[in-house]
N, C-alpha and C positions, 0 to 999 in steps of 0.2 A: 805346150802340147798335152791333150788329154787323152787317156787311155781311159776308154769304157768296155766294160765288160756285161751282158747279157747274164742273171741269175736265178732268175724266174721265169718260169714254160708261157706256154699260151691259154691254156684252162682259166677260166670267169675274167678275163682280163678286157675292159672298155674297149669300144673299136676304134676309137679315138688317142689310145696309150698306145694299140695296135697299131695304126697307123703312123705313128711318129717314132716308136722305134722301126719298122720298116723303112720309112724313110733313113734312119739310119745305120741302114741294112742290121741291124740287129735281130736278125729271126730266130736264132737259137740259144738255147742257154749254152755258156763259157766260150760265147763268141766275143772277140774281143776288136773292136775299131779305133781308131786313131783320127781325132781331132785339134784342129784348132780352134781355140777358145774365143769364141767372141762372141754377141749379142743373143743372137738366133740359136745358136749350141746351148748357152744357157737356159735358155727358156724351154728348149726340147728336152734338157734332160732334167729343168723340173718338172715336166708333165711324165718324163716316164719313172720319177726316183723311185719310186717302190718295186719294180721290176732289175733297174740297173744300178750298178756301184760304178763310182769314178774316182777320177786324179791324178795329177799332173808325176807323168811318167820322168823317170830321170835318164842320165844319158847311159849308164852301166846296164838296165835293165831293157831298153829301149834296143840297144846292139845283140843283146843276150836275146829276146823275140823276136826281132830281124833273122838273126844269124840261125835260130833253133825252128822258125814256125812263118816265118813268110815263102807263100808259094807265089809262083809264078805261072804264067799259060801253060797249062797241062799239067795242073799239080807239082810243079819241079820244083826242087830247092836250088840255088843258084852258088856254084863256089865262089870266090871271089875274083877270079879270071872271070867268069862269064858275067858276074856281077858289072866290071867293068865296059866289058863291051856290051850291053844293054842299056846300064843308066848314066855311065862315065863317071860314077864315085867308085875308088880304087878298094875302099873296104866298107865291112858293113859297117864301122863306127863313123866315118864320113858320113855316111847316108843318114847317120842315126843323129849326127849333131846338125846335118842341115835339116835336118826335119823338125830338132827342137828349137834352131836359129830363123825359120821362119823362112827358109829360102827356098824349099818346095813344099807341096802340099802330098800330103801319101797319096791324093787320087793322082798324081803327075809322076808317079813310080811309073815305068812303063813296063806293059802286061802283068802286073801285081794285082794279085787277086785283093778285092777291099777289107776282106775278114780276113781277122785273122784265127784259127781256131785251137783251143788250147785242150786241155785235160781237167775235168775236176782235180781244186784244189788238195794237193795233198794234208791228211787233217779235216778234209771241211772246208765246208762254209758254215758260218755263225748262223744264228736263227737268220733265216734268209726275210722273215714277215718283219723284223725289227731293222730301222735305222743305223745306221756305224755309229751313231752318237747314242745311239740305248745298247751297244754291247749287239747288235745285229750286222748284217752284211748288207743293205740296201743303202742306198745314199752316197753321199760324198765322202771322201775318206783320206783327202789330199795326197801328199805323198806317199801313206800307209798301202796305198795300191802296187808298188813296189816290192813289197814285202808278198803282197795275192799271187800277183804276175808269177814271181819266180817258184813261189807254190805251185801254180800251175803248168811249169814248163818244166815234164817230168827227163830228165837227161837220160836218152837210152828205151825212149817210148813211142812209136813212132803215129801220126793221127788218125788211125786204126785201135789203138790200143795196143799193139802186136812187142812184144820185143824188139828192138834191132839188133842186127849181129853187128 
């Protein structure tokens, strides 16, 4: 399972780069989508690398943006009762390991919005124009997107920016 993250705006970017992260609904920066890896995924996210950062999400971090930042129809967050009777996985860690075990796909969540939307990383992001392999945030980054993720899922913030009580 790949966790992609949108870090670069719209300003002088190809309508062709444009186009392929639209395709993967990617339209806004510290938007964050959930794929499976395979042929076609790779190839679109070498055409958008200089715009996007990725890598393979782990199960601890996976539960923790489930549980912190997936909405549902009408912006809701779901407890874990209603989690149940919706998708029939009893918690969000269930949901989190069939999703990295390959048993559904995040579009087969039902009524789950496809983005998921996060907060600027607390800290930064690195020179966003440089690669993760020159010391920059664009590119691949393997499992080091783990470490992004949780910088960006500010505990106590809600996607407004606002406090919560």
């Amino acid at each position: 399972m790949l966790a992609v993250i949108r870090i670069r705006g719209r300003t002088g970017i190809k309508e062709d780069i444009a186009d392929t992260a639209h395709l993967m609904r990617l339209n806004r920066i510290n938007h964050l989508v959930l794929l499976n890896e395979n042929e076609v995924v790779k190839g679109m996210l070498q055409k958008v690398k200089d715009y996007v950062t990725w890598g393979e999400i782990d199960l601890d971090t996976l539960e923790l943006l489930l549980k912190n930042r997936l909405l549902f129809r009408g912006r809701k967050h779901l407890t874990e009762e209603e989690l149940k009777e919706k998708t029939g996985f009893t918690s969000y860690r269930d949901l989190a390991q069939a999703l990295i075990d390959g048993k559904i796909k995040p579009s087969e969540i039902a009524d789950a919005v496809p983005v998921i939307r996060l907060n600027p990383p607390k800290g930064g992001y690195e020179a966003i124009r440089k690669s993760y392999r020159s010391g920059g945030s664009s590119g691949y980054r393997g499992s080091d997107i783990n470490q992004l993720i949780r910088r960006m899922i500010i505990s106590g913030v809600d996607l407004n920016g606002k406090r919560e009580n």
